[in-house]
C-alpha positions in Angstrom: 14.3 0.9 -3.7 12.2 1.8 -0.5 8.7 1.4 0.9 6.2 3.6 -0.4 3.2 2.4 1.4 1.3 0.0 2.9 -2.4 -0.5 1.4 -4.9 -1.7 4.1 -8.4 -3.0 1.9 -12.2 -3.0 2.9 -15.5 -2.9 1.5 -17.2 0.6 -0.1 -19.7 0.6 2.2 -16.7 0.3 5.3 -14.6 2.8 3.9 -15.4 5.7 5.9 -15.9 3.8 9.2 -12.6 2.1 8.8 -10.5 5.4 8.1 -12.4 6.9 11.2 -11.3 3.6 13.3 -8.1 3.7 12.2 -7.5 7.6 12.8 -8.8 7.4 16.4 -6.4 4.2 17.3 -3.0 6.1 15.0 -3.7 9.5 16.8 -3.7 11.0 13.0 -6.0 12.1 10.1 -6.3 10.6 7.1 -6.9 12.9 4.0 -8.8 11.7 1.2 -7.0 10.8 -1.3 -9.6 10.6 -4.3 -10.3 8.3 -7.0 -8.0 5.8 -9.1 -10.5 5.7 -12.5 -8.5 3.1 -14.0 -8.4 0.6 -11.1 -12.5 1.3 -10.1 -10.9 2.1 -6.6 -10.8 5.1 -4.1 -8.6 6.1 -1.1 -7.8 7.5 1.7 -3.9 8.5 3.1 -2.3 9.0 6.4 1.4 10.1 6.1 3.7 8.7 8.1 7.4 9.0 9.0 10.1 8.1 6.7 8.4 9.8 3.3 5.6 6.6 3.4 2.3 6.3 4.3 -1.1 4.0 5.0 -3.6 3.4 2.4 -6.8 2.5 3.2 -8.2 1.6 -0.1 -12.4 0.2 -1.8 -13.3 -0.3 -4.9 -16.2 1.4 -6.3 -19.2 -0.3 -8.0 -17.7 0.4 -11.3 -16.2 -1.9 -13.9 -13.2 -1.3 -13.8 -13.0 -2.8 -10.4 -13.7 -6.0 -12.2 -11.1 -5.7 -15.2 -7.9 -3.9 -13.3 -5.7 -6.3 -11.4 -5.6 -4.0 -8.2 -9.8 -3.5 -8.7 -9.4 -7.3 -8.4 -7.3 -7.9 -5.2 -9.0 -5.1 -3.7 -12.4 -6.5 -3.8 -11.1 -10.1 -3.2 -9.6 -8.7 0.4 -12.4 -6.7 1.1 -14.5 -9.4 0.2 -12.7 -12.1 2.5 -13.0 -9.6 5.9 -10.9 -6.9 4.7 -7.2 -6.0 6.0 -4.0 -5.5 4.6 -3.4 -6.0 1.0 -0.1 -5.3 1.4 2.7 -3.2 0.7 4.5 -1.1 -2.4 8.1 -0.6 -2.9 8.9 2.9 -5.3 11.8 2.4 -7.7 13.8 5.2 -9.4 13.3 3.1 -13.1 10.5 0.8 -13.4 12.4 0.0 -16.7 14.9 -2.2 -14.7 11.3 -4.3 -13.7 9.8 -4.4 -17.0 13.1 -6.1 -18.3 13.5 -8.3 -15.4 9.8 -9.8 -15.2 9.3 -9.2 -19.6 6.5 -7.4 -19.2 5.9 -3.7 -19.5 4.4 -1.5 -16.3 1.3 -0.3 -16.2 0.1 3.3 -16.0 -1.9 4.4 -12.8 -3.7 7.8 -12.0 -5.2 9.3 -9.3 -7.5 12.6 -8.9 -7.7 14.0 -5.6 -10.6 16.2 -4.1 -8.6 19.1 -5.2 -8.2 17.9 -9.3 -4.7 17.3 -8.8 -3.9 14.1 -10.8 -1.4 11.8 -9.0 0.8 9.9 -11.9 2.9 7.1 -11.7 4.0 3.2 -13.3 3.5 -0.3 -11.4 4.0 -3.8 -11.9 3.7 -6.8 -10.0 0.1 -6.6 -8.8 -1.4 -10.1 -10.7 1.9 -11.4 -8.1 0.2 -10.2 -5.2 -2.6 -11.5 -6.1 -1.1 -15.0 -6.4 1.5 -14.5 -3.3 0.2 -11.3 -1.2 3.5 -11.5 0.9 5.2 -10.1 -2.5 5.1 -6.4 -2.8 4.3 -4.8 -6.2 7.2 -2.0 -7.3 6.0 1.7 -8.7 7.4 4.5 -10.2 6.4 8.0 -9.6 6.0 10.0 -12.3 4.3 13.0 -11.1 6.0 15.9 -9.2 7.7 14.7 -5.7 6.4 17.3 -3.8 3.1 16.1 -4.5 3.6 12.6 -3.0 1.1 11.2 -1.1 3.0 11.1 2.1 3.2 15.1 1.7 -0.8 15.1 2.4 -0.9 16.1 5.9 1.3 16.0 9.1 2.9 13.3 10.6 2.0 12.3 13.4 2.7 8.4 13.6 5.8 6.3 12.6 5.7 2.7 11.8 8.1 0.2 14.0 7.4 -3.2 12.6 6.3 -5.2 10.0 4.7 -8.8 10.7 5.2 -10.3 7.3 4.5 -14.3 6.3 6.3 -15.7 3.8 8.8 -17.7 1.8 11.9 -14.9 2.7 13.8 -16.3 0.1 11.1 -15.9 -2.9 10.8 -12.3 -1.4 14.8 -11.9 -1.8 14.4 -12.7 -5.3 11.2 -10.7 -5.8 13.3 -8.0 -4.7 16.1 -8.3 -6.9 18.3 -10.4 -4.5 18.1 -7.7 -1.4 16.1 -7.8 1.7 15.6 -5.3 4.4 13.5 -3.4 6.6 10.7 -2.3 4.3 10.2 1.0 6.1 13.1 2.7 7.2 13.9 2.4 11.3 11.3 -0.3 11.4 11.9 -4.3 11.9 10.4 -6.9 10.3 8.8 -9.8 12.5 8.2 -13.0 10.4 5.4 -14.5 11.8 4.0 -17.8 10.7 0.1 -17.9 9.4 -2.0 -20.0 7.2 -1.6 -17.4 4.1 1.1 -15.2 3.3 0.9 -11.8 3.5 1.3 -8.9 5.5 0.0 -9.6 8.5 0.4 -6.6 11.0 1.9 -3.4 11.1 2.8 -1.8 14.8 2.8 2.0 14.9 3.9 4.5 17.6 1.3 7.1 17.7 2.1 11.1 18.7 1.7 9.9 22.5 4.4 7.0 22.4 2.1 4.7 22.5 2.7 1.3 20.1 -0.6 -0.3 17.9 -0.9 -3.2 16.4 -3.0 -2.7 13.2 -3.9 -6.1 11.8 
């Protein structure tokens, strides 16, 4: 169980601006990801150290948007000022999961610029949409070498987490275990009026530290 990403939310119609804002401040290039056609949502990537990377993620006017859970949280952040969703853990067997929570996974795709299509299992997003400081768990299915954080170089690591949060429902979210949720980084818990993540500090290629919030 390890971090897979962080998913950062805004509006359609901020989408570009906010990857370009983003770059300039990280020192790196985000690649676009694609579409996810089940979810009414589209992306764009920046890898980071540690086999992870940042999402910054929109839904589309489309109808899924509505219907998908992660259409849903999506448009809900984007909708309350945008910012960070929050965060995904990868799992080896999503089956361990679906037997733990009683409920089975659901499929996700994504097609990139290039037609590749990204595959892969996740539950837990209707719980980040109840308690955003929970992360939802996924399971890769497609080939490894084609995972997002494999995009482009990287040029940034993340160093810190600022999470909010009841640490002992995220313990049990998590299957009893809590730790970093990006390798080499530290998590600050920070108190806020909602849960959630709240900021993510990066040290860009010049050693320089930013706050994203």
């Amino acid at each position: 169980m390890r971090l897979d990403h962080v998913s950062y939310a805004v509006s359609s119609s901020e989408l570009v601006d906010t990857v370009q804002r983003l770059g300039q401040q990280l020192g790196g290039s985000f690649v676009d990801g694609g579409r996810h056609p089940r979810f009414g949502t589209r992306n764009f990537v920046l890898p980071i150290d540690g086999g992870t990377y940042v999402e910054v993620v929109a839904a589309l006017d489309h109808p899924a948007s509505d219907k998908a859970p992660f259409g849903q949280a999506v448009k809900a952040r984007a909708a309350d000022g945008g910012g960070w969703l929050g965060w995904a853990v990868s799992v080896s067997d999503i089956a361990v999961l679906e037997d733990r929570l009683g409920r089975p996974s659901t499929d996700g795709h994504r097609v990139r610029p290039d037609g590749f299509d990204l595959t892969w299992k996740q539950i837990g997003v209707t719980d980040l949409i109840a308690d955003p400081s929970l992360p939802f768990f996924l399971q890769w299915t497609s080939d490894p070498s084609q995972h997002p954080s494999l995009a482009g170089p990287c040029h940034v690591s993340a160093v810190a987490c600022e999470l909010a949060g009841d640490k002992e429902h995220i313990k049990e979210w998590l299957g009893g275990e809590i730790a970093s949720p990006i390798d080499s980084t530290d998590i600050a818990w920070v108190d806020a009026e909602e849960p959630g993540l709240v900021a993510v500090h990066f040290r860009t290629v010049n050693g320089d530290i930013v706050r994203i919030d």
